[in-house]
C-alpha positions as CSV (number, residue, x, y, z in Angstrom):
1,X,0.0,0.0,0.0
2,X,0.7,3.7,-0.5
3,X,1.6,5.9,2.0
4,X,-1.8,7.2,3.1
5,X,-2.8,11.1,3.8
6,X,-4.2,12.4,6.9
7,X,-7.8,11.9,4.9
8,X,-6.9,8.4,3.8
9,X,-6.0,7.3,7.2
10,X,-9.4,8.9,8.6
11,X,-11.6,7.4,5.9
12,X,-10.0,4.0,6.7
13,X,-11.1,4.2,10.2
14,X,-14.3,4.8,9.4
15,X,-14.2,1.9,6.8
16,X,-12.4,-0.4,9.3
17,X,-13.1,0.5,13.2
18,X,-11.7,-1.2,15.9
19,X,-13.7,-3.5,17.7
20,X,-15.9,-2.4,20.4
21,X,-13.7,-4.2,22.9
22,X,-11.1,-2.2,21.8
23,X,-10.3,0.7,23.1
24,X,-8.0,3.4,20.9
25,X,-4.3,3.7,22.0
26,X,-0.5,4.9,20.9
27,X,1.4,1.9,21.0
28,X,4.7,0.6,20.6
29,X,5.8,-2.0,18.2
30,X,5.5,-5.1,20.5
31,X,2.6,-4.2,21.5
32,X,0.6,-3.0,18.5
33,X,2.1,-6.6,17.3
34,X,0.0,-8.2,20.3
35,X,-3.3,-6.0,19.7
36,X,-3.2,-7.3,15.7
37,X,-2.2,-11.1,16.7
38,X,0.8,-10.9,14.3
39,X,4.1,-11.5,15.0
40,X,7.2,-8.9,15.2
41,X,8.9,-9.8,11.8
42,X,5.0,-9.7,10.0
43,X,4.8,-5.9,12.1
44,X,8.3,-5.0,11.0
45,X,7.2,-6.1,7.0
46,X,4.0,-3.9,7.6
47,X,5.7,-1.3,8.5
48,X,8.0,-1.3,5.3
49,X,5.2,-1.4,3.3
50,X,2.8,1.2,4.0
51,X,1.5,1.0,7.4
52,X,1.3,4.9,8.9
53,X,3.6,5.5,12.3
54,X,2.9,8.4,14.3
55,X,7.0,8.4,14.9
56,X,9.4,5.7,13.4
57,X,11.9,3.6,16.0
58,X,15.2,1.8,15.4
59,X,18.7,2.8,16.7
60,X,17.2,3.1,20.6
61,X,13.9,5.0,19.5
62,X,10.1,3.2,20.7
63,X,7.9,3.3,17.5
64,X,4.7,4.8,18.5
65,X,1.6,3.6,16.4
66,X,-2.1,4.6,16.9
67,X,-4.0,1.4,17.0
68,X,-7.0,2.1,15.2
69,X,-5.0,3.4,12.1
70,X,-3.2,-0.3,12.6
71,X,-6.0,-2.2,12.8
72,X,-7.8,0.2,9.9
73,X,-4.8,-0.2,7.4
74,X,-4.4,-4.3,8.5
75,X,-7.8,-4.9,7.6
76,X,-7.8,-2.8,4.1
77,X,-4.4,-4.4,3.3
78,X,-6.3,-8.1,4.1
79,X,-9.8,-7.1,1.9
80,X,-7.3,-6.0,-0.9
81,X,-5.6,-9.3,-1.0
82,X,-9.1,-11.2,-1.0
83,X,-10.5,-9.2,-3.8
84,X,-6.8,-9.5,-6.1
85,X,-7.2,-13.5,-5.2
86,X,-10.7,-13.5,-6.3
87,X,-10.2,-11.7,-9.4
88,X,-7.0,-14.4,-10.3
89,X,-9.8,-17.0,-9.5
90,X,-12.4,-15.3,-12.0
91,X,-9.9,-14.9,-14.6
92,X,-8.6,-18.4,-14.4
93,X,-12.4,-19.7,-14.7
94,X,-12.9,-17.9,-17.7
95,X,-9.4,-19.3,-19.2
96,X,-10.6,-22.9,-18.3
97,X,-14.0,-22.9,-19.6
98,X,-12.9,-20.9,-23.2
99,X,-10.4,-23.8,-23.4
100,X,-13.2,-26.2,-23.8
């Protein structure tokens, strides 16, 4: 994914909320990791592709993360994959029944 403007990011939340057990937070890496159920290396890869940090760690700096735009942007990224697999899918159909 693109990196997202301040309107993007907002849209997404609406798209995507957080659960309602969930409250809204600025989070570390760990522990935005945790909140998502993913791992560290799947956080760090989400991170280098797209997803929006309040202020970027590494060298003895704490990411900090809003939650909701994690979980908003996590949940777009996973619908996106769905819909490009289900397109593949359609197209392959077609291809197999025109080569009847």
């Amino acid at each position: 994914m693109n990196e997202l403007s301040e309107a993007e990011i907002e849209h997404l939340i609406e798209r995507f909320p957080l659960p309602d057990d969930r409250d809204d937070a600025i989070l570390g890496l760990g522990d935005t990791a945790l909140a998502l159920g993913v791992s560290l290396p799947t956080m760090q890869r989400y991170l280098k592709i797209g997803l929006p940090a309040i202020k970027r760690g590494g060298m003895g700096r704490l990411w900090r993360i809003r939650l909701a735009v994690a979980w908003a942007w996590r949940q777009a990224l996973m619908t996106e994959r769905v819909e490009k697999k289900a397109k593949v899918q359609r197209a392959r159909s077609v291809l197999t029944c025109q080569r009847r």
